[in-house]
C-alpha positions in Angstrom: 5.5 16.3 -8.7 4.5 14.1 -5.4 5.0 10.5 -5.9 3.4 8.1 -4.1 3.9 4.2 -3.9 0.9 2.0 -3.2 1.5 -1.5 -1.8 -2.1 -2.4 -1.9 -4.5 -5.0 -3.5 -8.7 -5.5 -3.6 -10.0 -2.1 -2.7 -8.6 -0.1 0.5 -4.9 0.4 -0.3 -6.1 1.1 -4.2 -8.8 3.4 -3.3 -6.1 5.7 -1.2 -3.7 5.8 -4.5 -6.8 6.2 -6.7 -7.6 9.8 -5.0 -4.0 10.7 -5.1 -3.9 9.8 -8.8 -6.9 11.6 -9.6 -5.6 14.4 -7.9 -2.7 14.6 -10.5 -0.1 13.0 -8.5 2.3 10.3 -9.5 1.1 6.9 -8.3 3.4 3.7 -8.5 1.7 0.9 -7.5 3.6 -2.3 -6.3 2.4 -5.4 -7.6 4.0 -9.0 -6.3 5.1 -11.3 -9.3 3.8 -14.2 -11.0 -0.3 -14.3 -10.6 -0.9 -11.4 -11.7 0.2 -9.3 -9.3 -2.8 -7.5 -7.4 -5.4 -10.2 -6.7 -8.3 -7.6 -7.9 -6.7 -8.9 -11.2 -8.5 -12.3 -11.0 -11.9 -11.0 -9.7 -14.3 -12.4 -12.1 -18.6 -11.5 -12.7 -19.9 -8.6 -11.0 -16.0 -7.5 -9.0 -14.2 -8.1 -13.0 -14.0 -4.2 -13.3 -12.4 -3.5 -9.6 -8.8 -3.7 -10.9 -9.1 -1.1 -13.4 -11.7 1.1 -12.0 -9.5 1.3 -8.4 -6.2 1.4 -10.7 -6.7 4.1 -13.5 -4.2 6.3 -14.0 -1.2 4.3 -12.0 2.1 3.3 -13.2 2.5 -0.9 -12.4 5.4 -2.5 -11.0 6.3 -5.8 -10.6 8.8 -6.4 -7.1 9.1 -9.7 -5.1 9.3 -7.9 -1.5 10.1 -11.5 -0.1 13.3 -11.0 -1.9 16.3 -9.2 -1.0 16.8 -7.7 -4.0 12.9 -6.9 -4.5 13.2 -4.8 -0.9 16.5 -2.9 -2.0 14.4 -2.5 -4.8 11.5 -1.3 -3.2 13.5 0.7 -1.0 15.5 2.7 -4.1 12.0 3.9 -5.0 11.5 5.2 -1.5 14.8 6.9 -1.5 14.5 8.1 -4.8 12.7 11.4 -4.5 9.3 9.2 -3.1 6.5 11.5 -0.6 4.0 9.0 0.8 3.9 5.1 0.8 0.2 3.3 1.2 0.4 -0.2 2.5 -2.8 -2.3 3.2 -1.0 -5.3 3.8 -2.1 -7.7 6.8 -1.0 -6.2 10.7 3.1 -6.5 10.7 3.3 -7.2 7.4 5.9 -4.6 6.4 7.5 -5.2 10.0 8.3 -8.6 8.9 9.7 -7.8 5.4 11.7 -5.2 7.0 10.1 -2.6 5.5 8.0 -0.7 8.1 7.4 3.0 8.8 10.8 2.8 11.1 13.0 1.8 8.3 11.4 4.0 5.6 12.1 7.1 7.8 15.8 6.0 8.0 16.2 6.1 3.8 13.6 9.0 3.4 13.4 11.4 6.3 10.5 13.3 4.4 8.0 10.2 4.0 4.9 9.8 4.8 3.5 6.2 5.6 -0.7 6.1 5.3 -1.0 2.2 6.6 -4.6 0.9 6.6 -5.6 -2.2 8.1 -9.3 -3.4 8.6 -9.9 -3.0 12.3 -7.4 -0.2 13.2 -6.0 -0.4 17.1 -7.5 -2.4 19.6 -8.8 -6.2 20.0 -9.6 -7.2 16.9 -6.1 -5.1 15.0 -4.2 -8.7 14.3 -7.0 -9.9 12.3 -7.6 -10.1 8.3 -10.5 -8.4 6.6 -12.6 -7.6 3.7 -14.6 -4.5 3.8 -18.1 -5.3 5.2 -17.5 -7.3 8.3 -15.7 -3.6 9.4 -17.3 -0.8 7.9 -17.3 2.0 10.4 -14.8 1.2 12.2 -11.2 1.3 9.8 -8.8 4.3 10.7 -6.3 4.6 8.9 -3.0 5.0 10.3 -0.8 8.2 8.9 2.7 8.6 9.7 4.9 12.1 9.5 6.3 12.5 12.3 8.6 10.2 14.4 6.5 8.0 16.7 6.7 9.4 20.4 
């Protein structure tokens, strides 16, 4: 079975491990501790049902990535017989913890690393977003193969 690992919260990053999870695979979805993990959790009146509409069929864990044990942690799972990682973290994100496409590759030659971020590359690739102020112009970044 392909596993994948979702780092994600609101809507992008789940929507990517929803499709693989409705597609049969194994999803594991990372979850920060303390407040609930994915902030889709505290959505409330009309955006209440986006945590488990864009989360169905996912196994939940609960890793502190700012930690050094949460990132050998995280890591382990990547190692550990892992395919594909999703991160929609903000730009560098994953860079910062130590735990970008670079470092992945080093513990799992095979993976694959689907990174989206709201504006892509360009002028605008360092900023935060929500889905409407970009619509049209996301592309997701896919990783499997060592950058050239």
């Amino acid at each position: 079975m392909v596993r994948v690992i979702e780092i994600g919260h609101i809507v992008a990053g789940p929507t990517a491990g929803l499709i693989f999870s409705d597609l049969g695979f194994e999803v594991i979805k990372v979850e920060r501790p303390g407040r609930g993990g994915d902030i889709a959790r505290e959505l409330e009146g009309s955006s209440a049902g986006t945590f488990p509409f864009f989360n169905r069929n996912k196994r939940s864990v609960e890793i502190d990535l700012r930690q050094a044990s949460g990132r050998d942690e995280f890591l382990e799972l990547v190692r550990g017989g892992s395919d594909v990682v999703i991160d929609n973290l903000g730009p560098g994100a994953m860079d910062a913890l130590g735990l970008g496409y670079r470092k992945l590759r080093e513990v799992n030659p095979r993976i694959i690393y689907l990174s989206i971020k709201g504006y892509g590359s360009g002028p605008y690739e360092a900023r935060k977003s929500l889905d409407f102020p970009h619509r049209g112009t996301q592309r997701p970044r896919v990783h499997d193969r060592p950058e050239r």
